[in-house]
C-alpha positions as CSV (number, residue, x, y, z in Angstrom):
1,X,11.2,76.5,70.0
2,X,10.3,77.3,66.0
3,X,11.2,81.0,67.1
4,X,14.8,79.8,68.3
5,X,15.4,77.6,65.2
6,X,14.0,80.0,63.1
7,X,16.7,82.5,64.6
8,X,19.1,80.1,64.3
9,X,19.0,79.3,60.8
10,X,19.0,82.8,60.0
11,X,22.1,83.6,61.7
12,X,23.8,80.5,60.1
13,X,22.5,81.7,56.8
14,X,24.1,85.4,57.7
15,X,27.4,83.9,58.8
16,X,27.9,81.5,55.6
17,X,27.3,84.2,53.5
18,X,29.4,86.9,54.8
19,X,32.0,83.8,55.4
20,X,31.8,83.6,51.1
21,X,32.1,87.2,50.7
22,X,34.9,87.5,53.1
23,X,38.7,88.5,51.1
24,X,40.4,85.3,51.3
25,X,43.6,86.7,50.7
26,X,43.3,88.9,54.4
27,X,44.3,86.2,56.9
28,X,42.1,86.4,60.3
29,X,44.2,87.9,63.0
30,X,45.5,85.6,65.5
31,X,46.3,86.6,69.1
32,X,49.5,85.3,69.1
33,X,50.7,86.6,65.7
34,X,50.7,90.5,67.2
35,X,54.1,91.3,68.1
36,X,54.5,93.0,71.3
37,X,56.1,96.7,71.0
C-alpha cells in the first residue's frame, strides 16, 4: 500500500509541475472546437 501512495504522490508531483510549466497562452484542445472538413 506505501508502494501505491508512494507512486501516487509522485505522479501528482509530475502532473503539478508540468501543469506550471505548461504555455498558458495555448488553450487545451477541445473535441468539439475541431471543425469538421
Amino acid at each position: 500500500m506505501l508502494e501505491t501512495k508512494d507512486l501516487l504522490k509522485a505522479t501528482m508531483s509530475l502532473l503539478e509541475e508540468y501543469y506550471n510549466a505548461h504555455d498558458a497562452s495555448v488553450k487545451p484542445a477541445k473535441i468539439n472546437d475541431v471543425e469538421e472538413e
